[in-house]
N, C-alpha and C positions, 0 to 999 in steps of 0.2 A: 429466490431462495437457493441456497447455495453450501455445500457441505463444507464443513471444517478442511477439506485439503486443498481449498483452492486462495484459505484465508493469506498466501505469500504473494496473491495478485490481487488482493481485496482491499482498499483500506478498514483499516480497523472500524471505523464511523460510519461504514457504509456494511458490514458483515449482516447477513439474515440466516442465523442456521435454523435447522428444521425444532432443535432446544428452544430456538429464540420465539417460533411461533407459539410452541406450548406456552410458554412463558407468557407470550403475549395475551394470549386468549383466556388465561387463566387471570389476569390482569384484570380484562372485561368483564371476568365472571360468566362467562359463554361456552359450552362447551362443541365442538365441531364433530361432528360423529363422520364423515366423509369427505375424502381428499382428491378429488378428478385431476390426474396429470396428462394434460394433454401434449405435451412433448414428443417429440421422434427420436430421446435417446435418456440411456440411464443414468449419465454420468455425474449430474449436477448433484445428487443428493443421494443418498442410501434409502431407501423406505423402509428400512425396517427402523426407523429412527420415527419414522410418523408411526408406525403399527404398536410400537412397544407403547405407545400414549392410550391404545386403544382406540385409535384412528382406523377406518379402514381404507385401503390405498386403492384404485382402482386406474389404472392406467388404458388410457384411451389416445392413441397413438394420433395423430395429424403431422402433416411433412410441414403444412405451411406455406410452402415457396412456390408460389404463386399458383396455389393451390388452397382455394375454401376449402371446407369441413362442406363434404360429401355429403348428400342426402339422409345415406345409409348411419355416418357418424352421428348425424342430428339424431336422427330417430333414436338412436342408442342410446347416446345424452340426454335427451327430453327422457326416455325410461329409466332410465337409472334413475336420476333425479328423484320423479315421480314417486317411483316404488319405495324410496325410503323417505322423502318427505308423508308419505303414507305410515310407516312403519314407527318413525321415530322424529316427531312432528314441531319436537324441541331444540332440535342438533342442527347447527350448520350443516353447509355443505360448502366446499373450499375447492376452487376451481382456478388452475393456472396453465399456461404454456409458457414459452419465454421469457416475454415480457411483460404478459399480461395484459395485454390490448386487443390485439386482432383476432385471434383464436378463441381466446377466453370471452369477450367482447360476440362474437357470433354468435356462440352456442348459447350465452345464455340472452342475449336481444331474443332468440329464437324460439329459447322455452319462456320468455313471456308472452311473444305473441301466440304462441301457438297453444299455451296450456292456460295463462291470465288471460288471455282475448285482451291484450296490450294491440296498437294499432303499431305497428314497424318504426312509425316515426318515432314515436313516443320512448319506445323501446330505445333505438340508436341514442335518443336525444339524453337519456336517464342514467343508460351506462357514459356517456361521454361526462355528464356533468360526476356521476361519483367515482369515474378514474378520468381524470381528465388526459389527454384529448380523445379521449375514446378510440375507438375502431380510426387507425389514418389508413388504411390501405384503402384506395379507390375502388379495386375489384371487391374487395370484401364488402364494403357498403352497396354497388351495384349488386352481386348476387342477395341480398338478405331484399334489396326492395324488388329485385324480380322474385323472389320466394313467396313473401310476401304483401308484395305492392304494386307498385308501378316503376319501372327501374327509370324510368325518364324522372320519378321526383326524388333520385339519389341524390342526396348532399354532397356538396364536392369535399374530398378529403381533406381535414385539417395538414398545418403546415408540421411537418415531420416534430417531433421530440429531437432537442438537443443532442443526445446522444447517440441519437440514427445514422445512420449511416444509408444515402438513396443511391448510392453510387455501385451496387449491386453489382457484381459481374458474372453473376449467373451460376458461378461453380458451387455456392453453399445453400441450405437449406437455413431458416431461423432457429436453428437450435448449432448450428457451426458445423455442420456434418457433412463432406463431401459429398456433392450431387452423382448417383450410383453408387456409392457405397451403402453397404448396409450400417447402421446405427449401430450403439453397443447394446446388449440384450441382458438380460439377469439380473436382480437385486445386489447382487455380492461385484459388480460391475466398479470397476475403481478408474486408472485413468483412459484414453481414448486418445489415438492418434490425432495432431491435432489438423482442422482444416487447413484447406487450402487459403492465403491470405485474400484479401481483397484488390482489387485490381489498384494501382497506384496513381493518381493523379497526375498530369504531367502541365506544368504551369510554362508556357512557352511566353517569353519575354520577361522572368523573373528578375528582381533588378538586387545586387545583392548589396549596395547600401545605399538609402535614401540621399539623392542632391551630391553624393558625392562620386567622379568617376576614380577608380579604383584600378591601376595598370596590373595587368598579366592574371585580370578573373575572368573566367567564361562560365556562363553555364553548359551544362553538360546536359543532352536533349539525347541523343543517340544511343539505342540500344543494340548487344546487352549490355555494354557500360553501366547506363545511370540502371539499372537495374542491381547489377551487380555490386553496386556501392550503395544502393539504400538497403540491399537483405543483409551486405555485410554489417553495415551500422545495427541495424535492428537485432542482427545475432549478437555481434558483442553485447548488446545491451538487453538483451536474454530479452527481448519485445518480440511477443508472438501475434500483434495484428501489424493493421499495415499504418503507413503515415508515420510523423515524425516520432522516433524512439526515444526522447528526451524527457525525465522528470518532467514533470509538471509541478508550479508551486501552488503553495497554500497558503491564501489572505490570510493576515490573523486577526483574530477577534477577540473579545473579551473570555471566551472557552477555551483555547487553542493557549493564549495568554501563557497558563499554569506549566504547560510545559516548559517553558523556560530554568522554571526553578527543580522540576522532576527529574532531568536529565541535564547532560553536557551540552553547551551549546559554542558554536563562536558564530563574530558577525561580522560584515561587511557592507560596506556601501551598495545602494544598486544603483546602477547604472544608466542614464538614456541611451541606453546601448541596442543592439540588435543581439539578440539566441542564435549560435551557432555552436553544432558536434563542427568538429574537424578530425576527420581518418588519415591518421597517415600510413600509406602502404608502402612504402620505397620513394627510393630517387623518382622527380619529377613524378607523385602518385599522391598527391595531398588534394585533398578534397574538406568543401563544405560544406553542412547539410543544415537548411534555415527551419524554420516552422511548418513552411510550409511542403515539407520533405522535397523542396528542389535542391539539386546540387552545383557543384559551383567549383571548375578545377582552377587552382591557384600554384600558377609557377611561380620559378625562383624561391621557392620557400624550401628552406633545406635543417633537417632535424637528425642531425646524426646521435649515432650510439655513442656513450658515453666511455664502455671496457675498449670501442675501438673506433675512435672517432672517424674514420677511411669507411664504416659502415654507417649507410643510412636506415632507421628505424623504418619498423612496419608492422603490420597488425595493430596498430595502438589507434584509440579513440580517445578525443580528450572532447570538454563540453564546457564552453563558454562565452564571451559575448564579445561583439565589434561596435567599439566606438569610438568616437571624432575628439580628439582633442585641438584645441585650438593654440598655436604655438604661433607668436610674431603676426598674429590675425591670422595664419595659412590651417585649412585641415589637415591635419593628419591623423590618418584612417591605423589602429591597435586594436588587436585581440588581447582580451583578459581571460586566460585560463584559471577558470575555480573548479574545477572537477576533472578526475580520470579516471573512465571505466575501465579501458584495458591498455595494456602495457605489455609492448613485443609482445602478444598472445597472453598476457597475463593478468586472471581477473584479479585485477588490485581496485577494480570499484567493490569488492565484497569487504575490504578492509576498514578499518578506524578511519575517520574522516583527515585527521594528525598525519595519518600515514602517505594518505594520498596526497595532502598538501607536501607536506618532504618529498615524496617522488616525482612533483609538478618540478618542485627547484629542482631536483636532485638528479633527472634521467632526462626533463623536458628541458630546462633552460638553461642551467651549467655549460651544458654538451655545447652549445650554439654560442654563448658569451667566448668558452677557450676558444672555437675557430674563428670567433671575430677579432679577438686579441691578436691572431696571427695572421690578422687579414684572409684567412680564407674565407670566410662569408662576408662579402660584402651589403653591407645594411643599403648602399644606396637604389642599390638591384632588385631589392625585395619588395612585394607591394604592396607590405603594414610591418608592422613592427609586432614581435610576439612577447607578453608579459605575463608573468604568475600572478594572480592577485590576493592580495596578503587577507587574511583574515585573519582578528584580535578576539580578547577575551570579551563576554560580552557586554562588559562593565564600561568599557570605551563606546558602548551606545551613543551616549551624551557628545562626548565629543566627535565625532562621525559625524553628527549632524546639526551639532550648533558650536562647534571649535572652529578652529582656524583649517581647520582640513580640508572644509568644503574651497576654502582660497587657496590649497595648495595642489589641489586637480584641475585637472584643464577642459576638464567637461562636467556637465550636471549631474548634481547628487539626486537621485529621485528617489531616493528613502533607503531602506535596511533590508537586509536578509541576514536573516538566523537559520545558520546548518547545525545540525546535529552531529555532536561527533561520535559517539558511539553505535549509531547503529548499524544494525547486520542484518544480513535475510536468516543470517546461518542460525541466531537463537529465535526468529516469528514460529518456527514448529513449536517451540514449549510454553507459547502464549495460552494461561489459561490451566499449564499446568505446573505440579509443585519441584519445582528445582534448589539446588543448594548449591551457594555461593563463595567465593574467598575473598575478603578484603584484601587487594593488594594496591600499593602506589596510590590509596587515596582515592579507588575505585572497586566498584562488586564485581567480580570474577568468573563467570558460569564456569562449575564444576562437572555436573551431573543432576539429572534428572529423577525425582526421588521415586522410583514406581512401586516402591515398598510401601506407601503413605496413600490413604484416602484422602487426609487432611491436613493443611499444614495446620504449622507450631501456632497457638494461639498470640494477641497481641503479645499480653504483659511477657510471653519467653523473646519473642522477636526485642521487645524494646529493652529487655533484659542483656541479650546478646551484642544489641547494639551499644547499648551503658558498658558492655564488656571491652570492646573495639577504642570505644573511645576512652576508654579507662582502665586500662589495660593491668591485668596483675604479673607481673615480671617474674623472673627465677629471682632475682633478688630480692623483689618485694618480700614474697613466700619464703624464702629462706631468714630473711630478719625479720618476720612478725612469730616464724616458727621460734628461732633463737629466744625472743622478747617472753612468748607465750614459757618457754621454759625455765630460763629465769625468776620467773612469777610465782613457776607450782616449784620450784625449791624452797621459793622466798616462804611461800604459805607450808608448805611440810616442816622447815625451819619454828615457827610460829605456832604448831599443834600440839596440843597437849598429848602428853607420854602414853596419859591411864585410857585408853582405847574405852573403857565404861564410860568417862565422861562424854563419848560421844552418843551414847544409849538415850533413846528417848525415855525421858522421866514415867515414872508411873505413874498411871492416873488419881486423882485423889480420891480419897477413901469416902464412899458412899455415907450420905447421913442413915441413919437407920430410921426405918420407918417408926412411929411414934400413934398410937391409938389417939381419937380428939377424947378430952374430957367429958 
């Protein structure tokens, strides 16, 4: 669970604010009277966001790192607990750390054996099956059967979660907090320096394309070098863990589908290609970085600036794939650039999708075609060939992948990517709240943010305004239906009678007089 300011590294599908649990719970028809956060720091959420529910919060501190929950914390846990399952016999109790596994997973294995006379196995075996894979840390399950068991019949720890990371290198606690440092402290606690990264993998005999040898690539092993080119990739690309800094894509499904029509999109072929960033820092300082964040230095590849072709670029990250085309039977090994984060020090990955693809042609591959034209870069020298890859409207789907195009590339089509062209990080702050728009060039325009307004405009003004947009009343419209409209009332004042009484409402008819019966 996680507060609204961290929703710009969240995906949206994956968001849980502490609104969203109310919500949740009130769903169920359940109401939670007690919130145990057992974390070592304040930053994930505000609680006064739990308290205004009528929640009450009680924070119960554990570091976690390679460190149980303490004797003294049990005992505290199991009373707490107690005294308001006593008190308020109807209400949940809502009990988290991190991740919600190991910590959370202890203390309450704990108060079952200890307060339901649950036997430890049992305990271990019941939290695992209703959050699965329950408790994985080894120590954790040895100390709860030596507490209460036999630690010789400790279960061996399930295989990590997906997402885990076992590669620990000692500097952080499970909540991300520099090991000696103090945590942050207070309710009103916003952001937090952030930890130290994770130590980085070093993959020695990395091979950087399958079956085929590639002249003038080496991997890069020796530090600080390969250090200094994986923090710099991961900083251009504003990645604050460790391993490879690259997008990741998204399957699509029959959900994800709607998108298409919601938003801008264009598409592309994909590739059986290999994912590579490529940094270039200066002359002879071009660098590759594969998936599995090994690097890979590539001479002879030369990317000069465009205002002065005599300068070679630097600071720029571009992000795309190597693959084999097959020409007269022989391979030959190409890069397809379809993305640029940064440019000479310039976040132009924040930009329109449109934009980035023009500065792909326009500052990466122009610059390289004029000094080939004059024979300064010689193509034979180089150990791939470097290419922009075009992407069309999305309506060319069809043809992409059952036209003649798949005969016109020299290597296999393995299906489609759809990139979005409009988005930005710069408008995810006002997801959620009420903004106003301008139609310009056949697109919505963010203007400002309405913070006058509790509510927006109802449907029928929305689809009003939009009937406006698309049906638009001109100055000249307005001016010849005013013209028309005056025309009209001369015509009808022409046509009125003189004697102003004839337009008097007649008088009513005269009453029969009442008459006695016979």
């Amino acid at each position: 669970m996680l507060g609204p300011k961290y929703d710009d590294k969240v995906p949206e599908e994956n968001r849980f604010h502490p609104s969203m649990l109310s919500q949740y719970l009130k769903s169920l028809k359940v109401k939670m009277g007690l919130l145990v956060d057992l974390t070592n720091t304040t930053r994930f959420y505000d609680r006064n966001e739990i308290e205004k529910e009528g929640v009450k919060y009680v924070k119960l501190q554990c570091k976690g790192h390679g460190e149980c929950p303490s004797a003294e914390t049990t005992a505290m846990f199991i009373r707490l607990c107690e005294n308001f399952m006593e008190k308020t016999p109807t209400e949940l109790i809502g009990v988290h750390c991190t991740h919600g596994f190991n910590r959370t997973g202890f203390l309450i294995c704990a108060y079952l054996v200890e307060k339901l006379d649950w036997s430890v196995e049992a305990a271990v075996a019941a939290f695992a099956q209703a959050r699965a894979p329950g408790i994985y840390k080894g120590d954790y399950l040895k100390e709860l059967f030596r507490r209460y068991g036999d630690v010789e019949d400790a279960p061996p720890a399930p295989a990590l979660p997906e997402w885990c990371f076992d590669d620990d290198d000692g500097d952080q606690d499970d909540d991300g907090n520099v090991i000696g440092q103090e945590s942050q402290s207070g309710p009103s606690s916003s952001e937090s320096a952030p930890g130290k990264r994770r130590k980085e993998r070093l993959k020695f005999g990395a091979i950087f394309v399958e079956g085929v040898t590639v002249k003038g690539v080496t991997q890069v092993t020796t530090q600080p070098k390969l250090a200094e080119i994986q923090r710099k990739c991961q900083e251009f690309a504003e990645w604050e863990k460790s391993g490879f800094p690259g997008a990741q894509p998204v399957s699509m499904d029959r959900r994800n589908l709607r998108f298409l029509e919601q938003n801008p999109y264009k598409v592309s072929w994909k590739a059986d290609g290999t994912r590579y960033m490529m940094l270039i820092n200066g002359k002879n300082e071009v660098h590759m970085i594969d998936r599995d964040n090994s690097v890979f230095h590539i001479a002879n590849l030369e990317f000069p600036f465009r205002k002065d072709l005599r300068v070679h670029l630097a600071n720029t990250l571009l992000d795309g794939e190597m693959i084999i085309d097959k020409v007269n039977g022989q391979p030959v090994p190409r890069y397809l650039i379809y993305d640029i984060i940064k440019f000479n020090g310039q976040p132009v990955g924040q930009c329109d999708f449109n934009i980035r693809l023009l500065c792909i042609e326009k500052e990466i591959i122009s610059p390289r075609m004029e000094k080939m034209k004059t024979g300064q870069i010689d193509k034979t020298k180089e150990p791939f060939s470097v290419r922009n890859k075009p992407f069309f409207d999305i309506h060319a789907a069809r043809k992409l992948l059952e036209g003649s195009f798949t005969s016109q590339v020299s290597h296999e089509v393995d299906g489609l990517i759809f990139q979005p062209c409009g988005a930005s990080k710069e408008l995810k702050q006002y997801d959620n709240k009420i903004i106003e728009c301008s139609f310009n060039n056949n697109t919505w325009v963010f203007m400002r943010q309405r913070v006058d307004k509790s509510f927006p405009n109802s449907y029928d003004t929305a689809m009003a305004v939009c009937n406006s947009i698309k049906y638009p009343v001109t100055k000249e419209n307005l001016y010849e239906f005013l013209d028309r409209c005056a025309l009209g009332a001369q015509g009808q004042n022409r046509k009125r009678p003189s004697d102003p009484d004839t337009e008097l409402m007649p008088p009513p008819a005269p009453k029969r007089p009442n008459r006695a019966a016979p």
